[in-house]
N, CA, C, O and CB atoms as a CASP TS submission, in Angstrom:
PFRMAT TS
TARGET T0000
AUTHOR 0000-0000-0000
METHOD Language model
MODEL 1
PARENT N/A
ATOM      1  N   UNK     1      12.077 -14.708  13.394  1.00  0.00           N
ATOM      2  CA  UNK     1      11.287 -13.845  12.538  1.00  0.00           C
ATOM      3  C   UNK     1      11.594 -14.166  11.073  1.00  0.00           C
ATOM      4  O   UNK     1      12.792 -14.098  10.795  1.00  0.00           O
ATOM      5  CB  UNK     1      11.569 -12.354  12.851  1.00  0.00           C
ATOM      6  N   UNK     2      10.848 -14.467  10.178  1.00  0.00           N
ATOM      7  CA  UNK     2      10.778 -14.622   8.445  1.00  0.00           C
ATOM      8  C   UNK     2      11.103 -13.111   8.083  1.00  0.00           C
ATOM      9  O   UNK     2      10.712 -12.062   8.596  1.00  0.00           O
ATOM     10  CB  UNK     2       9.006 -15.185   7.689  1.00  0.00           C
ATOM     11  N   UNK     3      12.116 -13.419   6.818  1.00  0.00           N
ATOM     12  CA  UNK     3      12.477 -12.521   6.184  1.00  0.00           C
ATOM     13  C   UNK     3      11.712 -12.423   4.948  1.00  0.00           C
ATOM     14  O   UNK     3      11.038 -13.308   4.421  1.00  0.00           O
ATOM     15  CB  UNK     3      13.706 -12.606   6.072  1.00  0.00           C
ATOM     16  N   UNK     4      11.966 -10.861   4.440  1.00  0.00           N
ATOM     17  CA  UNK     4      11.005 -10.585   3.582  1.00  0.00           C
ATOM     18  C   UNK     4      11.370 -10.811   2.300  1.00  0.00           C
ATOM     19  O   UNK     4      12.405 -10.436   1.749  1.00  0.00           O
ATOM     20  CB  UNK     4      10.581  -9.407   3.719  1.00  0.00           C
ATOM     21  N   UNK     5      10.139 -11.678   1.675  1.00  0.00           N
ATOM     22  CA  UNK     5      10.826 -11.994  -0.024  1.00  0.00           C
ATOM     23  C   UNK     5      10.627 -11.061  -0.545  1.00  0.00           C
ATOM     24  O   UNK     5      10.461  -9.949  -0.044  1.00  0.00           O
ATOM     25  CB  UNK     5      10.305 -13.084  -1.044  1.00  0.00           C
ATOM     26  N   UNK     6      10.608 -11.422  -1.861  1.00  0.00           N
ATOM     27  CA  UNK     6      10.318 -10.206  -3.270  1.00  0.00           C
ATOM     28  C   UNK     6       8.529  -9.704  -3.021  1.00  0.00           C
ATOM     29  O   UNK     6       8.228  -8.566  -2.660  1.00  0.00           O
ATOM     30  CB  UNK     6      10.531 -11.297  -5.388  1.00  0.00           C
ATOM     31  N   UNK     7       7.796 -10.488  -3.218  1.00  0.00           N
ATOM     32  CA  UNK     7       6.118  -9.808  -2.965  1.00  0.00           C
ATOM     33  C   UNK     7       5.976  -8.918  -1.467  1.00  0.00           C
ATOM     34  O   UNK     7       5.079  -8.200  -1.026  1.00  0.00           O
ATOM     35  CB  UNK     7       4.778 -11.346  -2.819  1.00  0.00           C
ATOM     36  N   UNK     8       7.196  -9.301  -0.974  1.00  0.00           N
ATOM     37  CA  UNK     8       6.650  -8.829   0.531  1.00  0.00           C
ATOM     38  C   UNK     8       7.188  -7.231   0.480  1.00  0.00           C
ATOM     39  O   UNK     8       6.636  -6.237   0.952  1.00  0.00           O
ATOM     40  CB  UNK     8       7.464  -9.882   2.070  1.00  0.00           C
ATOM     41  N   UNK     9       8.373  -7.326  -0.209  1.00  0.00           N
ATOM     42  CA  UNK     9       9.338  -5.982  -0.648  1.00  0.00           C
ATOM     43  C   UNK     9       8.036  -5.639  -1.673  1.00  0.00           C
ATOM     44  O   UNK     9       7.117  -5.260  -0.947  1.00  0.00           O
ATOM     45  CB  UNK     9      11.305  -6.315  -1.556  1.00  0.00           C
ATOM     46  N   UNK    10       7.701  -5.633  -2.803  1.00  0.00           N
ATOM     47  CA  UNK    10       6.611  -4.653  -3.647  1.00  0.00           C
ATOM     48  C   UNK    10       5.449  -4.246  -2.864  1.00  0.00           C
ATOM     49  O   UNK    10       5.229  -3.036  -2.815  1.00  0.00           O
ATOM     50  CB  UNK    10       5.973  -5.385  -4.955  1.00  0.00           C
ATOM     51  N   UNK    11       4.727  -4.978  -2.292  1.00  0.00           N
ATOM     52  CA  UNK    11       4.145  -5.053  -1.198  1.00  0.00           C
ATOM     53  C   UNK    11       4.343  -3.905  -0.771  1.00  0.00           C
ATOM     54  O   UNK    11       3.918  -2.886  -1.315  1.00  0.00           O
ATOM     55  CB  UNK    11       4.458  -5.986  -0.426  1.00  0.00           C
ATOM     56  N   UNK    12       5.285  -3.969   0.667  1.00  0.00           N
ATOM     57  CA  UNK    12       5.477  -2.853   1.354  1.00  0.00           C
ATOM     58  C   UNK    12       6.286  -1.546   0.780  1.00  0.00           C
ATOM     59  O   UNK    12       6.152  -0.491   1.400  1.00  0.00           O
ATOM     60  CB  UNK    12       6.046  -3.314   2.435  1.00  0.00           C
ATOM     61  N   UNK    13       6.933  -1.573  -0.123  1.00  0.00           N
ATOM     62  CA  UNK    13       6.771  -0.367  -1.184  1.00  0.00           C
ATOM     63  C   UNK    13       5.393   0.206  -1.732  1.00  0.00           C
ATOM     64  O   UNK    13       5.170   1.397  -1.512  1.00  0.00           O
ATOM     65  CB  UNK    13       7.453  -0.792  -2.405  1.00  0.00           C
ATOM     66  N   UNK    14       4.382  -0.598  -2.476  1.00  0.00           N
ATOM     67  CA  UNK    14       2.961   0.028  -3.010  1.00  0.00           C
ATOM     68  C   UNK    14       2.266   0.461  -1.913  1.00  0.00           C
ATOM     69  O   UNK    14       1.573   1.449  -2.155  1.00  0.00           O
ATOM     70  CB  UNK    14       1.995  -0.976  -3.802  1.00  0.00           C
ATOM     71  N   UNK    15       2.190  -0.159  -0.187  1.00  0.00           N
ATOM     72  CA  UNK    15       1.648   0.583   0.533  1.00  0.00           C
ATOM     73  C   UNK    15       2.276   1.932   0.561  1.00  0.00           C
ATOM     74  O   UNK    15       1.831   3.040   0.261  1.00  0.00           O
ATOM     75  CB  UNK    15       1.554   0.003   1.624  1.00  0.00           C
ATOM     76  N   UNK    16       3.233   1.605   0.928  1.00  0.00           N
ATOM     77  CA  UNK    16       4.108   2.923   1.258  1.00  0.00           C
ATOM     78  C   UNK    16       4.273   4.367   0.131  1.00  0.00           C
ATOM     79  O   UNK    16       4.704   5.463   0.491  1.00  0.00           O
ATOM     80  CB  UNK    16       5.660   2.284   1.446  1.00  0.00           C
ATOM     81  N   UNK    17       3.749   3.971  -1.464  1.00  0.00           N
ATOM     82  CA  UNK    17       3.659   5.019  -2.352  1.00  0.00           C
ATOM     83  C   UNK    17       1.484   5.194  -1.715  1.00  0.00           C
ATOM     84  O   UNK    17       1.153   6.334  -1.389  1.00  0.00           O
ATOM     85  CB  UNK    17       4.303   4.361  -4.519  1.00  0.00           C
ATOM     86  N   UNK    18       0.513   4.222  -1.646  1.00  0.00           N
ATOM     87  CA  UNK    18      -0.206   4.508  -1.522  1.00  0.00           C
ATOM     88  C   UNK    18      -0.515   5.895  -0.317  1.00  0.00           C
ATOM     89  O   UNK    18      -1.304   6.809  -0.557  1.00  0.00           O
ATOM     90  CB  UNK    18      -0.548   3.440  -1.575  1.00  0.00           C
ATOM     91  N   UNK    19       0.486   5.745   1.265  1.00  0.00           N
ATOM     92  CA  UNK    19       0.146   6.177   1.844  1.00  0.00           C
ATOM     93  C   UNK    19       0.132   7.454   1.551  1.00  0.00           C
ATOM     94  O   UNK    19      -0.867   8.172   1.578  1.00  0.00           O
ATOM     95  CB  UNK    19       0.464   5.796   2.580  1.00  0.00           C
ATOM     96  N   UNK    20       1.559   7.872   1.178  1.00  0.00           N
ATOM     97  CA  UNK    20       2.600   9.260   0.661  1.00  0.00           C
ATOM     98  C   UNK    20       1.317   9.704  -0.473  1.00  0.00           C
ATOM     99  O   UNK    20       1.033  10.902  -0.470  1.00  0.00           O
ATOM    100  CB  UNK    20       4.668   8.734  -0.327  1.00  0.00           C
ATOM    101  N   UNK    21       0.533   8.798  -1.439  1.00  0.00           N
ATOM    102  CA  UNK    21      -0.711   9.528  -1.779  1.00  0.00           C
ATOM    103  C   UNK    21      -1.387   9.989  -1.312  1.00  0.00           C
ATOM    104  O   UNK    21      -1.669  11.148  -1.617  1.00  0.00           O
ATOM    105  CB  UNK    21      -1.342   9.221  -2.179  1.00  0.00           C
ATOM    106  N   UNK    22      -2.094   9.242  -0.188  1.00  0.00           N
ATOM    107  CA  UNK    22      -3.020   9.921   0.583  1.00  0.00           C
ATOM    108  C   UNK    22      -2.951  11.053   1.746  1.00  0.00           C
ATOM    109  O   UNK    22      -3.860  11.746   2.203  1.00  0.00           O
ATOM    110  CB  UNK    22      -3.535   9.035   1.031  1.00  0.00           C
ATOM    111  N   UNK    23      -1.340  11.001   2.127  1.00  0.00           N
ATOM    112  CA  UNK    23      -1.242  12.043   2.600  1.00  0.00           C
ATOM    113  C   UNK    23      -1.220  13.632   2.186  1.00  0.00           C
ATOM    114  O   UNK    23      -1.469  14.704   2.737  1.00  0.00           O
ATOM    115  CB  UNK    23      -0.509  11.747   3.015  1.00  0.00           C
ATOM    116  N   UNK    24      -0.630  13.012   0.462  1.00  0.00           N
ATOM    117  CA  UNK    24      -0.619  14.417  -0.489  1.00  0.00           C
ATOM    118  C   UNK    24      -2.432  14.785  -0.600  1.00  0.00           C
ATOM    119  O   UNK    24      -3.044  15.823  -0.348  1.00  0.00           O
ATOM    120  CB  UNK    24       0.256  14.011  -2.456  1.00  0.00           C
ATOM    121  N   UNK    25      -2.802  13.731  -0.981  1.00  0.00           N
ATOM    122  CA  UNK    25      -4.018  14.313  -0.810  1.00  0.00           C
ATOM    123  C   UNK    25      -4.681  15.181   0.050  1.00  0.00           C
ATOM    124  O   UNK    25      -4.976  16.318  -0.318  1.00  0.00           O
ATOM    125  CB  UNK    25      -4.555  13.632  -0.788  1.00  0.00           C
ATOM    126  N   UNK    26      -4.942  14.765   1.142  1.00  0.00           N
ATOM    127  CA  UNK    26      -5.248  14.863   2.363  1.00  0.00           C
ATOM    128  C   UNK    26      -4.659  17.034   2.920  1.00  0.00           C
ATOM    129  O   UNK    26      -5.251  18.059   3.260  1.00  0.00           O
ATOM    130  CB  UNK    26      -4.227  13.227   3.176  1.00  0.00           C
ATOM    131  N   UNK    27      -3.399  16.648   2.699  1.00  0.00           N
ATOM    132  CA  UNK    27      -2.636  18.167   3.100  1.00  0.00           C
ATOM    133  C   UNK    27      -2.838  18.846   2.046  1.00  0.00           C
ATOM    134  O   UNK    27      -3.478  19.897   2.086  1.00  0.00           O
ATOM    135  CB  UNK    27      -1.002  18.242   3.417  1.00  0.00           C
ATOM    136  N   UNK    28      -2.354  18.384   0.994  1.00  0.00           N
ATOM    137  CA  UNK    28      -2.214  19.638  -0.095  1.00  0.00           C
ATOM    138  C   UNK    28      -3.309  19.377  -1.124  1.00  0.00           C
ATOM    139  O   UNK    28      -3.496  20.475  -1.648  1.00  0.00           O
ATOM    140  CB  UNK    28      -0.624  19.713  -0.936  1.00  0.00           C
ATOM    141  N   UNK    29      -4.150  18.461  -1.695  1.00  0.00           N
ATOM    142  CA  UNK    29      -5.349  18.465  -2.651  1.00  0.00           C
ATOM    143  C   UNK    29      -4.504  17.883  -3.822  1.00  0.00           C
ATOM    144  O   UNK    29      -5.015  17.925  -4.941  1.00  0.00           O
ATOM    145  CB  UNK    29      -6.161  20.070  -2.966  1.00  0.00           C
ATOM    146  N   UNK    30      -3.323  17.371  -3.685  1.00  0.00           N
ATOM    147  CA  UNK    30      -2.574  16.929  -4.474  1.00  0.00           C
ATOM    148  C   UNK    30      -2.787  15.020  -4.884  1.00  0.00           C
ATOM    149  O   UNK    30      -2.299  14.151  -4.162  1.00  0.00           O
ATOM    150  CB  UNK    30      -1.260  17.434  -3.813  1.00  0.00           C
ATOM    151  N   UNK    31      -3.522  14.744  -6.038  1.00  0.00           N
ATOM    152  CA  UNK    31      -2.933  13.296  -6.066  1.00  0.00           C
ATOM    153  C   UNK    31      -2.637  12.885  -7.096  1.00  0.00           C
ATOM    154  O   UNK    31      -3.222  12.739  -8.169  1.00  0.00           O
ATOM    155  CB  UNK    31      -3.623  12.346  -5.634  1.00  0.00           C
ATOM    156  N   UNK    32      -0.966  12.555  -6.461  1.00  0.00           N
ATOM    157  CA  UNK    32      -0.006  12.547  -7.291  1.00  0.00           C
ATOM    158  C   UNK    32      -0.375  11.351  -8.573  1.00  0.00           C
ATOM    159  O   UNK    32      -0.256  11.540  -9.783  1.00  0.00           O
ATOM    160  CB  UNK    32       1.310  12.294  -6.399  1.00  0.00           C
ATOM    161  N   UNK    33      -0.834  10.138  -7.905  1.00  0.00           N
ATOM    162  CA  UNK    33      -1.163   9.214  -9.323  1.00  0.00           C
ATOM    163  C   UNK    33      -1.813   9.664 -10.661  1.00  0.00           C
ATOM    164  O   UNK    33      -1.289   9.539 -11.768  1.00  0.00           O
ATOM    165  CB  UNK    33      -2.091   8.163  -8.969  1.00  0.00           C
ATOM    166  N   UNK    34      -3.238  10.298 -10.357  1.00  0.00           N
ATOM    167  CA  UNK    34      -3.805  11.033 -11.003  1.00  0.00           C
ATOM    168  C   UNK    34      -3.213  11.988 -11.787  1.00  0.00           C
ATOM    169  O   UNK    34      -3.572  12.190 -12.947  1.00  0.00           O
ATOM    170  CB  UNK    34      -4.472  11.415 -10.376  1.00  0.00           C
ATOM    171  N   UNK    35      -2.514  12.468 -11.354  1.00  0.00           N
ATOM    172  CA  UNK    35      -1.785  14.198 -11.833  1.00  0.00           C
ATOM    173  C   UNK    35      -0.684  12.971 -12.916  1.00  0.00           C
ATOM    174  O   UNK    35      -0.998  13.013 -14.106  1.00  0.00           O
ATOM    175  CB  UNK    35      -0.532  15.692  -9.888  1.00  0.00           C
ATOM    176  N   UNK    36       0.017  12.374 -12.709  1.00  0.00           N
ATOM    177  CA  UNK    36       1.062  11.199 -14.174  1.00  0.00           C
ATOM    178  C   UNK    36       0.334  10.794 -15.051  1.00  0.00           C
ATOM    179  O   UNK    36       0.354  10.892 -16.278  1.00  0.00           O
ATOM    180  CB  UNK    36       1.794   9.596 -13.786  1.00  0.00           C
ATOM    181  N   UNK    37      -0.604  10.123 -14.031  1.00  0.00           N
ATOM    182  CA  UNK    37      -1.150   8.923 -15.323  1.00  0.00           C
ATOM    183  C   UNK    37      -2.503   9.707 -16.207  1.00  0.00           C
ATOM    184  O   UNK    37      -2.796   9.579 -17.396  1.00  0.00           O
ATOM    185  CB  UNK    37      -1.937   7.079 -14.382  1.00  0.00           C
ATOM    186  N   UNK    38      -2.958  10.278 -15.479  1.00  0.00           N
ATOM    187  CA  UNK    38      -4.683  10.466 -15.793  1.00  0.00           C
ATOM    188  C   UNK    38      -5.538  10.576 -15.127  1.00  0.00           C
ATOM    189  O   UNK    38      -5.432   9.651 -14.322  1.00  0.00           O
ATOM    190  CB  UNK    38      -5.294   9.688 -16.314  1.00  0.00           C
ATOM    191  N   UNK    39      -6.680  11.328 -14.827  1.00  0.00           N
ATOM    192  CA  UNK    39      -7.869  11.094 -14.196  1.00  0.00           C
ATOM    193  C   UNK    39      -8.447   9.232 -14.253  1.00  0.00           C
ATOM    194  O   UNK    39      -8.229   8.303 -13.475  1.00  0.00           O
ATOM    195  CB  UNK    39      -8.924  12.219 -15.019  1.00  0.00           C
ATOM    196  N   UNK    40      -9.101   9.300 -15.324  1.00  0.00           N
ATOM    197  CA  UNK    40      -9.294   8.360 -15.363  1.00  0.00           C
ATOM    198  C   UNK    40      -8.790   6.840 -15.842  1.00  0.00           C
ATOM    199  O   UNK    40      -9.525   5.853 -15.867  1.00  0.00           O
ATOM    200  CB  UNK    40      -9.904   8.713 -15.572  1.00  0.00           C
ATOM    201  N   UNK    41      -7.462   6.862 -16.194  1.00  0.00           N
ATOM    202  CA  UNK    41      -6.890   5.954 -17.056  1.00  0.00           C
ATOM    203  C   UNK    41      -7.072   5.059 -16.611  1.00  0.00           C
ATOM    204  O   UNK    41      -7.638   4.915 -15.527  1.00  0.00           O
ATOM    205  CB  UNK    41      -5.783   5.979 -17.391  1.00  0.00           C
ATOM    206  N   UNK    42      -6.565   4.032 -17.450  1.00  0.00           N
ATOM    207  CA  UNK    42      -6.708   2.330 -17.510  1.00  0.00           C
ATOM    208  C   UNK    42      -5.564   2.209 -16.028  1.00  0.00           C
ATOM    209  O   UNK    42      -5.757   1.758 -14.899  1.00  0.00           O
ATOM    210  CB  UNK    42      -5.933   1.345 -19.490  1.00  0.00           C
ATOM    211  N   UNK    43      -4.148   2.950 -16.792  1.00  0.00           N
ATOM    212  CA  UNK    43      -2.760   3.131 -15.934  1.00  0.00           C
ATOM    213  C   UNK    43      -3.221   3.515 -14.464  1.00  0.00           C
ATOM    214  O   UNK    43      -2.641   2.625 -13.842  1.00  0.00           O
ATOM    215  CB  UNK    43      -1.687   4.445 -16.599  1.00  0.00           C
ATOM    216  N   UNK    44      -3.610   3.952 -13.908  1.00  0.00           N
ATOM    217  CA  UNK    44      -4.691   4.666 -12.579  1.00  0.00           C
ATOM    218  C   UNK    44      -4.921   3.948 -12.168  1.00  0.00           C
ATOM    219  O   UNK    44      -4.485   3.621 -11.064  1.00  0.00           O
ATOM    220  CB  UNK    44      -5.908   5.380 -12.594  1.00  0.00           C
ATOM    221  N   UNK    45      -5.791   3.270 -12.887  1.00  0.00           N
ATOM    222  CA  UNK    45      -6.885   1.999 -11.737  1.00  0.00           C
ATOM    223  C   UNK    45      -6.499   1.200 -12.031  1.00  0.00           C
ATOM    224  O   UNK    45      -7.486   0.484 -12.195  1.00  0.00           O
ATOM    225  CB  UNK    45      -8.468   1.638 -11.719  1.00  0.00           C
ATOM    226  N   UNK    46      -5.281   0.386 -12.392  1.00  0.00           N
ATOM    227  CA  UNK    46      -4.545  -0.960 -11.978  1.00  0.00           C
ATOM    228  C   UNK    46      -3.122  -0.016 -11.177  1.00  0.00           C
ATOM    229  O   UNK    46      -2.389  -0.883 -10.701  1.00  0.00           O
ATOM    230  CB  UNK    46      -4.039  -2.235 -13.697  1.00  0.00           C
ATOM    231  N   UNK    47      -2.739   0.890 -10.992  1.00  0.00           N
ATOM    232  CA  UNK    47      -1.568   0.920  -9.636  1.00  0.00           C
ATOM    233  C   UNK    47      -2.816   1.472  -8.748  1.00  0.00           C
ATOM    234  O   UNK    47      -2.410   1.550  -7.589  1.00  0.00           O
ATOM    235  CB  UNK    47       0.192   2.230  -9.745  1.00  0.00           C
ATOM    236  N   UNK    48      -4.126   1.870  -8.831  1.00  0.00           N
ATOM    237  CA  UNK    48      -4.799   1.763  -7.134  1.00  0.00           C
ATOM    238  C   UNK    48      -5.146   0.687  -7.027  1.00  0.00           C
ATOM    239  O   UNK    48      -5.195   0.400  -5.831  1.00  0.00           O
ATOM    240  CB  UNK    48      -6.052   2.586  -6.629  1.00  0.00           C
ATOM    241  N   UNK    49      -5.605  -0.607  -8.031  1.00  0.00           N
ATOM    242  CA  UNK    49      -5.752  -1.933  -7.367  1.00  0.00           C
ATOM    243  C   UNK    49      -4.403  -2.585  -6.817  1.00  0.00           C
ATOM    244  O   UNK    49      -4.511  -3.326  -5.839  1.00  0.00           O
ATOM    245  CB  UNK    49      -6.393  -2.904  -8.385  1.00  0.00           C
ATOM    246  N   UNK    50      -3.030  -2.348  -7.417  1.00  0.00           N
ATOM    247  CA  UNK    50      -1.902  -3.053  -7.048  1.00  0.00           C
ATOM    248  C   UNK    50      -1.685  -2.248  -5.208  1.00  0.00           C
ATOM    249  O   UNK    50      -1.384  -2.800  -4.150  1.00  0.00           O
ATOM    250  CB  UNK    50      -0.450  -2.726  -8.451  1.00  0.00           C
ATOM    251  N   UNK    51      -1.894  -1.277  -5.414  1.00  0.00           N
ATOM    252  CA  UNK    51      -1.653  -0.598  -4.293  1.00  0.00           C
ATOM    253  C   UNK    51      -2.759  -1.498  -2.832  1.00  0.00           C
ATOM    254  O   UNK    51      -2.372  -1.860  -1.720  1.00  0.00           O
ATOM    255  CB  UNK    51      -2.085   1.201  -4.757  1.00  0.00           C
ATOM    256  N   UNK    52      -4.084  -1.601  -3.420  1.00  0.00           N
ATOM    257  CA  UNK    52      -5.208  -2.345  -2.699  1.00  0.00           C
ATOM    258  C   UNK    52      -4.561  -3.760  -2.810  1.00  0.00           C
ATOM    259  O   UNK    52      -4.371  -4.433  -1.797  1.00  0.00           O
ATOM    260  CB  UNK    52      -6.840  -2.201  -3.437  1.00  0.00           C
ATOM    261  N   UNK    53      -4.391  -3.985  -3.446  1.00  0.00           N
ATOM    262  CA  UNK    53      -3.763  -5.538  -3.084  1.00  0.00           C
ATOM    263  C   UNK    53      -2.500  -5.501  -2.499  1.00  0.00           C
ATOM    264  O   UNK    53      -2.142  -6.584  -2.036  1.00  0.00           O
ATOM    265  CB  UNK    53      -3.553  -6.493  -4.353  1.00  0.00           C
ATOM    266  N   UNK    54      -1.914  -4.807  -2.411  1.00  0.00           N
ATOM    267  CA  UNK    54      -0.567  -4.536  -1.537  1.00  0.00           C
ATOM    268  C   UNK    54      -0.902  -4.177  -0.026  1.00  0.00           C
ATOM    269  O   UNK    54      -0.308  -4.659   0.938  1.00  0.00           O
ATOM    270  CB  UNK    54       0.324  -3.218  -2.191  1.00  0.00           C
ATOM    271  N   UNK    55      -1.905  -3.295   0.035  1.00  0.00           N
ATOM    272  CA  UNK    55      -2.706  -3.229   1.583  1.00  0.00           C
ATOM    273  C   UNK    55      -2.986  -4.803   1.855  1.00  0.00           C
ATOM    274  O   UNK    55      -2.161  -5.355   2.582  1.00  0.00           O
ATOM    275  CB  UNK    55      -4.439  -2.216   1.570  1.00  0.00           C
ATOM    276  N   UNK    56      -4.193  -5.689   1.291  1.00  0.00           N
ATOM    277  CA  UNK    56      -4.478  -6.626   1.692  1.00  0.00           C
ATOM    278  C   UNK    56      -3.371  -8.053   2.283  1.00  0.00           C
ATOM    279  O   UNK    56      -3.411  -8.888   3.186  1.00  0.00           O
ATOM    280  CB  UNK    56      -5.249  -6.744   0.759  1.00  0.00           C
ATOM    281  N   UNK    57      -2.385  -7.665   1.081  1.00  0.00           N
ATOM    282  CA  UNK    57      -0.841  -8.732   1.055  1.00  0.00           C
ATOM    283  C   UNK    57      -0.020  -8.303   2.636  1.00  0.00           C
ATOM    284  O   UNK    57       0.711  -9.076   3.256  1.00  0.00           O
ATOM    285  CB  UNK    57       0.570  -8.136  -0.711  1.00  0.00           C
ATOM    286  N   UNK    58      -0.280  -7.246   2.948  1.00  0.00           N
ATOM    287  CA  UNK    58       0.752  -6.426   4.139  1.00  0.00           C
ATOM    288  C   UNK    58      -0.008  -7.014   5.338  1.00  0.00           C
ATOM    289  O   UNK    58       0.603  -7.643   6.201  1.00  0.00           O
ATOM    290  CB  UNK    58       0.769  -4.394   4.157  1.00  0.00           C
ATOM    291  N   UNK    59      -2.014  -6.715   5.433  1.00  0.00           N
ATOM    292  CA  UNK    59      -2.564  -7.403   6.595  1.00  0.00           C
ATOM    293  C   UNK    59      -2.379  -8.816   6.807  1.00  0.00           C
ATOM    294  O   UNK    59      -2.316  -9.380   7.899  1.00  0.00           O
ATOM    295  CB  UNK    59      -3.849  -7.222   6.614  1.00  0.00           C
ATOM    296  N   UNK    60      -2.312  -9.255   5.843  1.00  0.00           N
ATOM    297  CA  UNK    60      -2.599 -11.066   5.908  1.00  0.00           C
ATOM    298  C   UNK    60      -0.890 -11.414   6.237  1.00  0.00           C
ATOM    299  O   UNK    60      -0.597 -12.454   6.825  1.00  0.00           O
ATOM    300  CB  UNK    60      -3.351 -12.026   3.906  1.00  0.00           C
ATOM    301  N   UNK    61       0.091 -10.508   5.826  1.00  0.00           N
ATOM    302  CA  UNK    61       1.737 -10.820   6.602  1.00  0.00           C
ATOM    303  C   UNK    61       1.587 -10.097   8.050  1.00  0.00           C
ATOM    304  O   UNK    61       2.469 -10.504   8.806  1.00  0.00           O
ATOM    305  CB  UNK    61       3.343  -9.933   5.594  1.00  0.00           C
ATOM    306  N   UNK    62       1.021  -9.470   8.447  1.00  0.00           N
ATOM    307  CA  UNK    62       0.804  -8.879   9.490  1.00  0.00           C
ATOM    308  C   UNK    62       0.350  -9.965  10.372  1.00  0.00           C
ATOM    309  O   UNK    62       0.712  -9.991  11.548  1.00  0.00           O
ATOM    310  CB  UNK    62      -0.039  -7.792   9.312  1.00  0.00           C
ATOM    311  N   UNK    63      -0.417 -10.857   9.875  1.00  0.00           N
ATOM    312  CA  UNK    63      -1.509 -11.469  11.106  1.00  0.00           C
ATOM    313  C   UNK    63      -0.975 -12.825  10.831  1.00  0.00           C
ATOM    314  O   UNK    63      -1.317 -13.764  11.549  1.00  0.00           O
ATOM    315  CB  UNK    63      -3.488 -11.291  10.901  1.00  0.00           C
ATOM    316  N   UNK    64      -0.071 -13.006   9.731  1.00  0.00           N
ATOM    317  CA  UNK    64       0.518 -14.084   9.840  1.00  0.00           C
ATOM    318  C   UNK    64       1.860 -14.237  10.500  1.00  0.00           C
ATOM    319  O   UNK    64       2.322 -15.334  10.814  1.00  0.00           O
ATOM    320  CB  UNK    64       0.533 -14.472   8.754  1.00  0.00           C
ATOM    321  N   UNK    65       2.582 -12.860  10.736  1.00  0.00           N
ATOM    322  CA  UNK    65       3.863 -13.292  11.844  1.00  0.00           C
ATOM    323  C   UNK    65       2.916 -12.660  13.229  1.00  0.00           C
ATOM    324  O   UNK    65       3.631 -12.083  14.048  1.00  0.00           O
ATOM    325  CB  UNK    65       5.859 -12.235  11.492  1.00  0.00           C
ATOM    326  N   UNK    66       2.100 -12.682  13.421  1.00  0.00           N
ATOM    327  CA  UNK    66       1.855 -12.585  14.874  1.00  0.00           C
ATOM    328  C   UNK    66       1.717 -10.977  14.907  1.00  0.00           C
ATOM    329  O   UNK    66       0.563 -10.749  15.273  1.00  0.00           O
ATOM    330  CB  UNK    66       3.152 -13.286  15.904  1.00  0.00           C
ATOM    331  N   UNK    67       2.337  -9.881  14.701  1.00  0.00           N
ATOM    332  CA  UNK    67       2.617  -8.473  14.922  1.00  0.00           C
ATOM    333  C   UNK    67       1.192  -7.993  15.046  1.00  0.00           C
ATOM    334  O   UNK    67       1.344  -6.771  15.064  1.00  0.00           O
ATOM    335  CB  UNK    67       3.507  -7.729  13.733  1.00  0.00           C
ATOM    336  N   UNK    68      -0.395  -8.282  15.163  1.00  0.00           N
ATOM    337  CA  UNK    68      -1.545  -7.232  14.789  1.00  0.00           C
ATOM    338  C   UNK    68      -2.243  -8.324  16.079  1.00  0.00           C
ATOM    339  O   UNK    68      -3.461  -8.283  16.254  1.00  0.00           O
ATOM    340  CB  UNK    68      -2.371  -7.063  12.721  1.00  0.00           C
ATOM    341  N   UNK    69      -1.261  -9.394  17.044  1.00  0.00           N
ATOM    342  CA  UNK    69      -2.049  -9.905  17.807  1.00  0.00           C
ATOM    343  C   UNK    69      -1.779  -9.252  19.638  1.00  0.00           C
ATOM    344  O   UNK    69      -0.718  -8.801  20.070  1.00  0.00           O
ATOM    345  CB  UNK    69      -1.808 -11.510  17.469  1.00  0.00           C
ATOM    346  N   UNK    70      -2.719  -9.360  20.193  1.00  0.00           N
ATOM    347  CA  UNK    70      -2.854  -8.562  21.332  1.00  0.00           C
ATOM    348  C   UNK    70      -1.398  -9.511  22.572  1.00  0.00           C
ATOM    349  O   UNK    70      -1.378 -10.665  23.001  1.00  0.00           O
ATOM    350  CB  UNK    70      -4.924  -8.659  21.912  1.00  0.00           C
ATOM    351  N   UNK    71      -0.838  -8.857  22.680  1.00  0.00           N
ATOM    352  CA  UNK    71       0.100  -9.437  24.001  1.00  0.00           C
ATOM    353  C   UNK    71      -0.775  -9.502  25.395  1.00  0.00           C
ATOM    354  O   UNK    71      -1.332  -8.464  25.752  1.00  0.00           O
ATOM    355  CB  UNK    71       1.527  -8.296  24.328  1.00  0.00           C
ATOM    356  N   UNK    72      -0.883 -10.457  26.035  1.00  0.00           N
ATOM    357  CA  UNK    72      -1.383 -10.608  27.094  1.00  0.00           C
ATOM    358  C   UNK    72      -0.693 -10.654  28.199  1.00  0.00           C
ATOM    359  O   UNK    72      -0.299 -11.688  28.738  1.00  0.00           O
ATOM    360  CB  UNK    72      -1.972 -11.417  27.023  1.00  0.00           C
ATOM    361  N   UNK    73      -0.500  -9.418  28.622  1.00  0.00           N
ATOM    362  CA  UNK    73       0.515  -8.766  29.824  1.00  0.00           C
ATOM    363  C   UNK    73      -0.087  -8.995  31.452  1.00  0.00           C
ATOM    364  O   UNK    73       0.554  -8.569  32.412  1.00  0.00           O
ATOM    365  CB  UNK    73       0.637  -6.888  29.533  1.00  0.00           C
TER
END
């Protein structure tokens, strides 16, 4: 199994603040990015694109060690 470099560590940190967003959202009407930075700020919509590119960086390590492929039992 490959160990995880530095992009793979920010990576799975920005998912992991994205999710903890959407769960605040979701339960309490809370989102937390919004509520620091701004509704609309500049600051906002580059950590939800880093966060979206941190989703995309996590699938493409996903399907590249094998883990998102079907075992044939």
């Amino acid at each position: 199994m490959k160990k995880m470099n530095g992009i793979d560590w920010i990576a799975c940190l920005l998912v992991i603040i994205g999710a903890l967003n959407w769960g605040l959202i979701g339960f309490f009407g809370i989102n937390l990015v919004s509520m620091l930075f701004g509704e609309v700020s500049i600051v906002t919509r580059v950590i939800y694109c880093a966060i979206g590119v941190a989703g995309l960086w996590g699938l493409i390590a996903c399907l590249r060690c094998g883990c998102c492929k079907k075992s044939s039992s």
